[in-house]
N, C-alpha and C positions, 0 to 999 in steps of 0.2 A: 337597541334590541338585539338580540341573538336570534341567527336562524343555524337551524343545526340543517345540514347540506350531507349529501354523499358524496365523499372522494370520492374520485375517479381510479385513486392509488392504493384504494381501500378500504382502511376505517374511515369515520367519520369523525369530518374534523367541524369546529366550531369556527363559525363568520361572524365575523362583529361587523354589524349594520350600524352609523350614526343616525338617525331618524328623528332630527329635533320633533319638538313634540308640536301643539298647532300653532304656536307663533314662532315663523324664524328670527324674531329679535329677540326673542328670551334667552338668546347668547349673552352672557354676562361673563365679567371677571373670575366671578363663583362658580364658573366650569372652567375653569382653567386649573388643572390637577399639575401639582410641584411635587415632585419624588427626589428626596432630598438622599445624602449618604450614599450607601447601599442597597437605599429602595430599586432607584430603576433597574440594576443586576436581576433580583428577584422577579422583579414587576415583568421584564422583557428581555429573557436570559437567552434568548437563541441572537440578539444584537450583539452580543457580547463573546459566545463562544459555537454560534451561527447555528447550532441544535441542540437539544436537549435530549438524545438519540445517543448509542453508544458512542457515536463520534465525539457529541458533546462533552460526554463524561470521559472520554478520554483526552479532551482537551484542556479539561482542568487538571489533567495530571503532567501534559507538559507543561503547562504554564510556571508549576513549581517548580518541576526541573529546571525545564527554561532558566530560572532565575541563578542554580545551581552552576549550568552551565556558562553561564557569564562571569560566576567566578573563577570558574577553569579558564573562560580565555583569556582574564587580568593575570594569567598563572599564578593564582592565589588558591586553588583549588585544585587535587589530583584525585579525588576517591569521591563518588555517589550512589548512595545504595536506595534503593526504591522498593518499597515493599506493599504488596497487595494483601491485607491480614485479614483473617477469616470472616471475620464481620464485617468486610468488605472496607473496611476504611483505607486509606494510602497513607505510608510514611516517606517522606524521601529527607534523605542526612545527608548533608557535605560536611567537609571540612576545609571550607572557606573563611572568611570573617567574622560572620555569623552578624545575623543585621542588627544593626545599633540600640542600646538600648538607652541613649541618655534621651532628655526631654527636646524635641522639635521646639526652636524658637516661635514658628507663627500658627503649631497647632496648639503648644501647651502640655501637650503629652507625648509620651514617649516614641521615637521615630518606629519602633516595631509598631504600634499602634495605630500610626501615622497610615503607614504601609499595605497595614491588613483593615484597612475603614476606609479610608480615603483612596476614589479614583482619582489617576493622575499623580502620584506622589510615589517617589522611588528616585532613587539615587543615580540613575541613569540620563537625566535630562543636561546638567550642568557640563556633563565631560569629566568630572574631575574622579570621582570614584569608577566608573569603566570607560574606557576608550571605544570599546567595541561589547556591543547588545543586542542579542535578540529579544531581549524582551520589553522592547523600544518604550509603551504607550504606557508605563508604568503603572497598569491594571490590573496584571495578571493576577499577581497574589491574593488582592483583594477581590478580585473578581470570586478565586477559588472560595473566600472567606465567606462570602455573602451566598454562596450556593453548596455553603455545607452546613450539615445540620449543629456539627460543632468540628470545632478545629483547636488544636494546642498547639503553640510557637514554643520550642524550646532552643535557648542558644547558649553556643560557649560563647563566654568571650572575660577576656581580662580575668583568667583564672576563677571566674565565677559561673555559673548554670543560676539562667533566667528562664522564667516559665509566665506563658500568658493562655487563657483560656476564654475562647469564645463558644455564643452558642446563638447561631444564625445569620452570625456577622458582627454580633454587638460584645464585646467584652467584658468577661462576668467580674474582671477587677483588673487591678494596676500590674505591673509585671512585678513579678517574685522572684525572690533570690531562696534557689532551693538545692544549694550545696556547692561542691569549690570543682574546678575539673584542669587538669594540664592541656590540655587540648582547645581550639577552636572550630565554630560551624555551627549550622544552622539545622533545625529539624523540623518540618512541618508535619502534622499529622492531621489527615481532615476524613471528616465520612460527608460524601454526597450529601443531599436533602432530598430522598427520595420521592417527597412529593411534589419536585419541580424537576426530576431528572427524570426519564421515562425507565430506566433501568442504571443497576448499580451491578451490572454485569460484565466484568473487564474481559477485555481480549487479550490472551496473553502473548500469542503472535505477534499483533498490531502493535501492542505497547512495548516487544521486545524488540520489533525493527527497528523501528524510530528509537533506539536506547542504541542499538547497533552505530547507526550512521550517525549519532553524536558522535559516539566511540568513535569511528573514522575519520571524522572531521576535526575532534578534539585528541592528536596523537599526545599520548601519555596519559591519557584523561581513564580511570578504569571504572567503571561501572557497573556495577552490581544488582542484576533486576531480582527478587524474590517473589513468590507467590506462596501463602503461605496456604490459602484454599486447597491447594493439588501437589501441596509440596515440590512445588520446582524451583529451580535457583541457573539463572544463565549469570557468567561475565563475561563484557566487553571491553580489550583492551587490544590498540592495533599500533605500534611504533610506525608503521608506517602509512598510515592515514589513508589518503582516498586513493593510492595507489594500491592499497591491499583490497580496497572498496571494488574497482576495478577488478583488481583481480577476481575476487568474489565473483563478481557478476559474471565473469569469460570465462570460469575454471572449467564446465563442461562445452566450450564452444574450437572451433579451431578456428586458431587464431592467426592473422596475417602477418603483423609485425609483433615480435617473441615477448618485449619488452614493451611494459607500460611507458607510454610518451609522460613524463612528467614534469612541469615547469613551476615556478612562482616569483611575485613578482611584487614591492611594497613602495607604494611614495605617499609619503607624511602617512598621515592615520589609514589611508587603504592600502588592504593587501587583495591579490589573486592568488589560485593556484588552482593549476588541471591537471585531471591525471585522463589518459584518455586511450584507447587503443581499438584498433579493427579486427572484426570476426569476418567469418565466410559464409554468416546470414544476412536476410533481409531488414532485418527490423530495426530501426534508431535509439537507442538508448541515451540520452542524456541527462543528468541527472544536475538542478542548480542549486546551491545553499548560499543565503545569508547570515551572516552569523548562527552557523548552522542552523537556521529554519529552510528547511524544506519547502522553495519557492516554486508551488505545482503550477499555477499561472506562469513562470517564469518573471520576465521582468528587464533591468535593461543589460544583468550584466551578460544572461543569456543569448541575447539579441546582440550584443557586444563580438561574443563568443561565434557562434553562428555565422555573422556576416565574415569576420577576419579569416578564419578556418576557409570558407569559401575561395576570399581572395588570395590568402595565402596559396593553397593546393594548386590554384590556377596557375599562377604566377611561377612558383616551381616547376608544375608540367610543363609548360610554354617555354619557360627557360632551358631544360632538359632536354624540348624537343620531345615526351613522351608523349606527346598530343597530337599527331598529324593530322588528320582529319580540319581541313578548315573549318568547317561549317558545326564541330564538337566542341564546347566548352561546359566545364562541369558546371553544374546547379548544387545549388543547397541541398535539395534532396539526394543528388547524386556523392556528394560527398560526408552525408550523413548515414547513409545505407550501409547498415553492418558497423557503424561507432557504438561505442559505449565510452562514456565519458561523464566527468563529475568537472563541476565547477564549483569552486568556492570565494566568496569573498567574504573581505570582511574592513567593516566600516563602521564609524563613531557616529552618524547619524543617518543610520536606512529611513527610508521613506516609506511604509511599506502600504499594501492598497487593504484598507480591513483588517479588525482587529487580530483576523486570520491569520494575516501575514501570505498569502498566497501568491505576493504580485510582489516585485522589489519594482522603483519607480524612480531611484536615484539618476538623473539625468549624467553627471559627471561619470557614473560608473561606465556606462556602452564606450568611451572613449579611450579610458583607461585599460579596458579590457581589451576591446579591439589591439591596439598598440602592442598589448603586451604578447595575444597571440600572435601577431604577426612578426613580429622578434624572435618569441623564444620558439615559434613552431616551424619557422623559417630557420634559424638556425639546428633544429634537432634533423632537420628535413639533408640541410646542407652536410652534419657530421654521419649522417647514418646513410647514404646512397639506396642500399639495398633495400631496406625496410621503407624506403622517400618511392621506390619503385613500385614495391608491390600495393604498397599503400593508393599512388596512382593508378595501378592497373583494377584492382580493388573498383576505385571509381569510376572509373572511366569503362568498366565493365556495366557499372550501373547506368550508368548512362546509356548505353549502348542499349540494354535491358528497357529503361525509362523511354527509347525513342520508339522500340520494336512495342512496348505497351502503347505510345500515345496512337502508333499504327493502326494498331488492335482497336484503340478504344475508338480512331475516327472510324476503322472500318464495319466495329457495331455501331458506332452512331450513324452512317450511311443507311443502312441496313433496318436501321428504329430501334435498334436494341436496345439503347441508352437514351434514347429521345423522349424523354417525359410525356410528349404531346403525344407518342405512339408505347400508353402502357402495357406491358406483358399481357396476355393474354389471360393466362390464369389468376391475376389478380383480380378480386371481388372488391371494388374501391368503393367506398362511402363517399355521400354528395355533399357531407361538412367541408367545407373549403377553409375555413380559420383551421391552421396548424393546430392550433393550440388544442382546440374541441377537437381533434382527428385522432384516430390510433390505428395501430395494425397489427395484426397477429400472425405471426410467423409459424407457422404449423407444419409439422411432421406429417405429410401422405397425405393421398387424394382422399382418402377414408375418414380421419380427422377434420379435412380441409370441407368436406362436404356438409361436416356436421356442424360444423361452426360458420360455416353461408349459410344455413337456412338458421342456426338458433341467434347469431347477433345481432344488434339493430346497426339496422342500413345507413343510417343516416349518419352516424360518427366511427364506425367500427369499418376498418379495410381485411381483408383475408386471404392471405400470401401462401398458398402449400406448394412445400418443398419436395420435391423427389428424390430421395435417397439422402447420401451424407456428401457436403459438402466437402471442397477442395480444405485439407491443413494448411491455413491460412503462415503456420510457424515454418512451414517446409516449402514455401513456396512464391514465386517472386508476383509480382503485378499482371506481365503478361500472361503467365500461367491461369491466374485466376480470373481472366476476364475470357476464357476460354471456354467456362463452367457457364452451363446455361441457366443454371439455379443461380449462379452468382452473379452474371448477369440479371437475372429478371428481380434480384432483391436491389442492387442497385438502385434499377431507371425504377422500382416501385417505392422507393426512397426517394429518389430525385436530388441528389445530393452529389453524383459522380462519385468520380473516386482516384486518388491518386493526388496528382498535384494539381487535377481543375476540382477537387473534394470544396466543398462551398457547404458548410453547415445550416447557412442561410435561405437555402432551398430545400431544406426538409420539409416534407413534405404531410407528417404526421410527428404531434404533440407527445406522443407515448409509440414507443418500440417496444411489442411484448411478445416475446420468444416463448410459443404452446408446445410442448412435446410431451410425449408418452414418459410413465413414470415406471419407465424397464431401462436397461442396459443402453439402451440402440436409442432412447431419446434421452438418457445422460451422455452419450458420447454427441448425438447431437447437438445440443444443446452447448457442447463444450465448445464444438468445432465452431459455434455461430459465435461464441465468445471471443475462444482466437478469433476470427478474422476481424470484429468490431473494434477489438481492444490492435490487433494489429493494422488495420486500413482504416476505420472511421473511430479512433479515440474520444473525439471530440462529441460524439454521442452521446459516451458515456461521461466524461466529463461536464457534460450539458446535463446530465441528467436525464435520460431521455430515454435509456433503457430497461427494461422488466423483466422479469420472471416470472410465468402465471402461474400458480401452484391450483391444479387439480386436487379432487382428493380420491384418498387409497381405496377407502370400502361407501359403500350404502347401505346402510343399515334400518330396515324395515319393521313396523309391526303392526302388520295391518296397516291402516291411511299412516299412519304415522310414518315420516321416512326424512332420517337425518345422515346427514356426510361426515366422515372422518378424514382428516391431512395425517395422522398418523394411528398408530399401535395403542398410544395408551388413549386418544380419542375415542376411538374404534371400542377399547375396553368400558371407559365410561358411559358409554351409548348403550351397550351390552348389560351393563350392570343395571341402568338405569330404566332401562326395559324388562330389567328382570329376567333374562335371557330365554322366557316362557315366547314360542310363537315368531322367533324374532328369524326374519332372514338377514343373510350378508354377502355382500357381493363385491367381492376385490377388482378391481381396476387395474389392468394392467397398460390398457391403452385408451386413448380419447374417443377413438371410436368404438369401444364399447360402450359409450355413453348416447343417449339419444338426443337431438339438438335442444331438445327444454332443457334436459340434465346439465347438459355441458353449459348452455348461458346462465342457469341458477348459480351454479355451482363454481364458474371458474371465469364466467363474460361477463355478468351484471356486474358493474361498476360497485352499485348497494352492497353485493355479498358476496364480491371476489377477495382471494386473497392474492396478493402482486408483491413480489421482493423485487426492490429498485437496485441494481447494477450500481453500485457505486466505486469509485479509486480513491481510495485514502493513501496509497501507499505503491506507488508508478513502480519501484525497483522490486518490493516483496512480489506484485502480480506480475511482473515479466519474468523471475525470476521461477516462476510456479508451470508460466507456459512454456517455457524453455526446460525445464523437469519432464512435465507432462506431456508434451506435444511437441517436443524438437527430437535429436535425432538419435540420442544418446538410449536405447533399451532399458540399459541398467540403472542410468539413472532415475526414468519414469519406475522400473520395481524398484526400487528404491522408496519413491513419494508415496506409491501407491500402498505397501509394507507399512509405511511410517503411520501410512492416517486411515488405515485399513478400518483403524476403531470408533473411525469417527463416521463413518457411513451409516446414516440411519434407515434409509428403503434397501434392497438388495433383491432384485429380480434373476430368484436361478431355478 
């Protein structure tokens, strides 16, 4: 049976209840459901591209690419054009080899056929057609096949243009020969199936970065993203790869050493390469790819990377004597503090964790990697003096910074600041003790904060109000911010510490949801609580575990009658709908104009809130935004501010 339940996240989602019926032996063979081909993609399509959410749909657009870009790294391929066409459909063209079109010995039909039907089938398993793949589990294509409403293959190849057309995954005939071409490659064109995808709404940001950092990883590879919806058209093309990537990322930062650290490194079918360099911020940037998939878990060759860097820096300081201090030796965090750095590798048979690809798990890589940094970063360290100097002082500052924090943080923990068992004061804690059932609402002023203690339920709902604006988490080190009495008390009301005793695993609430005024002064807060999550507890948000409660703008009345609007043309429809005979309306600028009923109807009850979930698709584009917006650069922030001035839809003036 079905029971239809209330997210806690929102809408309402559907639970499948097993409930055999009154005999438990009437389990028979005859329930035992076989989803042959295709089927299970459709049947259970977030297995395969882990949501059905814009994320999902944009994961069936790398998936093609993906396939594109493996031809580029056999260097069989140099140009990819991807295009978003008004009817929403995607085309992406190479000109690679363009996949086969004679007949599969053990399917009987044509390997394009093979490819776009059958999971598990693609030319990448054997070794012999690419050495090196990110599109390892030879699903992708067909995965995209079975989750579009139709799709058309069209290839060069052998002076001939082949064309095959499906529609829903199944093949409406054999492949065609439909005209002669001088050229080679391949062209997929598929439209979603919008009644398995939740929206056919592309991101043209999202989908233009990730097309960026191919470009950097794939030097020579040029790229062409189109959108034919808004008429825009970017290309990517970087001769010097993820050292221009680098660059990229530090261009408004001041930088410690001039030049990007660059090295690489090959034996038999693996390769490395880093490009890597120090600013005179706080924040770690690292950045890992496997055959350029963007491995946001990391994986080993990160962990590779990480430890050698460590023992390398030591090992040079010590040797140099620029470490006096007995009792000082750097840490990982200390010599990560203020890096930005890209790793690459690339290998013939990744392991990776999920069809995601988010985790690389090749055990041979951490060693190879290791090795290699401590060679080529030891010798960059031994040619360059000056830049091996500041580079240690860099560190060794952090350090220094990381002991005067651990100071800090014992002597609020002395004190109960940080001791979970003595919470802040002002927090209103719910008597749910399962994480999972708990949440907490982070609110703007004691005025807000009072309305939402008396209108939440006590029993799962915790309520944190903040005083003023928090410390720029972008402009400011560890010690600084445990100075901050609001940041302390969100801390120990987390329970999670912070820094390098940060333990995810004592969180102490299932949902983190940031409530602020919908004026000026609770988007700038709201912003500030972003930086600091995204720069001190990442793993939050990468856990998923962060919100945004979205209030609404007006109330709109007629008589008993009285409905809420989240925006302008809500607001209009409510108006129109009333006939605008009688009708009051009342704009919302702050939470506490709202009265504790209003506020729990409207923006606390689980039933009828609406909650946007914090999520990172994209670790390099969002540091890149907080470093714009919130680091130190003025003209940079008018800059971002100018650029998306048009995309603001509230505006409190």
């Amino acid at each position: 049976m079905a029971k239809k339940l209330a997210d806690t996240g929102g809408d309402a989602a559907t639970i499948v209840v097993d409930t055999p019926p009154d005999g438990l032996n009437d389990y028979t063979a005859a329930d035992i459901q076989v989803l042959e081909g295709l089927e299970p993609v459709r049947t259970r399509p977030g297995m395969f591209i882990g949501s059905t959410d814009v994320r999902g749909l944009h994961h069936l657009v790398y998936e093609v690419v993906d396939n594109s870009v493996d031809e580029a790294l056999a260097d069989l391929c140099d140009r990819i054009v991807v295009t978003i066409h008004e009817d929403s459909s995607v085309s992406v063209e190479d000109n690679g080899r363009g996949i086969p079109v004679d007949v599969h010995e053990k399917t009987g039909v044509s390997a394009l056929e093979t490819v776009l039907t059958r999971l598990h089938a693609g030319g990448k398993f054997g070794g012999k057609s690419y050495k090196v793949s990110g599109g390892l589990h030879g699903v992708g294509v067909s995965i995209v096949n079975a989750l579009s409403t139709w799709l058309v293959a069209t290839i060069h190849q052998s002076s001939v243009i082949y064309r095959q057309e499906y529609r829903g995954g199944a093949p409406l005939s054999g492949v065609e020969r439909i005209g002669k071409t001088d050229r080679s490659g391949t062209t997929i064109h598929f439209l979603p199936d919008s009644s398995i995808m939740e929206t056919l709404d592309y991101e043209f940001n999202t989908l233009s970065q990730r097309f960026r950092e191919v470009a950097y990883l794939c030097p020579g590879l040029r790229i062409e993203f189109r959108d034919e919806r808004a008429d825009r058209e970017l290309t990517f093309y970087f001769e010097n790869g993820i050292r221009a990537f680098v660059h990229q990322m530090n261009r408004r930062k001041t930088v410690v050493n001039t030049e990007e650290i660059y090295f690489s490194n090959t034996r038999d079918s693996l390769q490395v390469e880093a490009a890597m360099q120090y600013t005179q911020s706080y924040d770690e940037r690292i950045y890992a790819f496997a055959n350029t998939i963007n491995t946001v878990d990391g994986g080993t060759h990160l962990t590779g990377f990480r430890s050698a860097l460590t023992r390398t820096l030591n090992d040079y300081a010590r040797k140099q004597n620029l470490i006096k201090e007995k009792d000082l030796s750097l840490t990982g965090d200390d010599v990560r503090t203020g890096l930005t750095a890209v790793i690459s590798v690339r290998l013939s048979n990744p392991q990776f964790e999920g069809q995601t690809k988010a985790k690389l798990g090749n055990s041979e890589v951490r060693g190879f990697v290791e090795s290699t940094v401590n060679e080529k970063l030891g010798q960059f360290l031994e040619e360059h003096p000056s830049a091996a100097k500041a580079i240690i002082e860099k560190c060794t500052n952090a350090a220094r910074a990381r002991m005067a924090a651990q100071k800090a943080r014992d002597m609020v923990t002395r004190k109960g600041y940080l001791d979970v068992s003595t919470l802040p004061g002002k927090l209103a804690d719910c008597s749910e003790r399962s994480m999972e059932n708990a949440e907490i609402f982070i609110v703007e002023g004691d005025s807000a904060g009072g309305n939402a203690k008396q209108g939440r339920e006590r029993r799962f709902q915790a309520i944190l109000p903040l005083r003023g604006k928090i410390l720029n988490a972008e402009r400011t080190n560890l010690d600084r911010m445990l100075s901050n009495a609001e940041i302390r008390a969100l801390v120990t009301a987390l329970g999670t510490s912070i820094g390098e005793t940060f333990d995810i695993a004592k969180l102490r609430y299932g949902k983190i949801i940031i409530m602020t005024d919908a004026d000026v002064d609770g988007a700038h807060i709201r912003t500030l609580l972003l930086t600091f999550f995204f720069r001190y507890m990442r793993e939050i948000i990468t856990n998923q575990r962060l919100y945004i409660a979205q209030a609404p703008l007006y109330r709109v009345a007629r008589n008993r009658d009285v409905q809420y609007a989240w925006d302008d043309a809500e607001r209009d429809r409510i108006m129109k709908q009333f006939k605008r005979a009688n009708v009051s309306l009342q704009r919302y600028k702050g939470l506490g104009e709202m009265n504790a009923d209003q506020l729990w109807e409207t923006t606390m009850d689980p039933a009828r809130r609406k909650l946007l979930q914090v999520m990172l698709e994209d670790e390099a584009a969002v540091s890149l935004v907080f470093d714009r917006l919130m680091g130190d650069d003025p003209q940079a922030r008018k800059r971002f501010i100018q650029a998306h001035a048009k995309e603001v839809q509230h505006l409190d003036v």
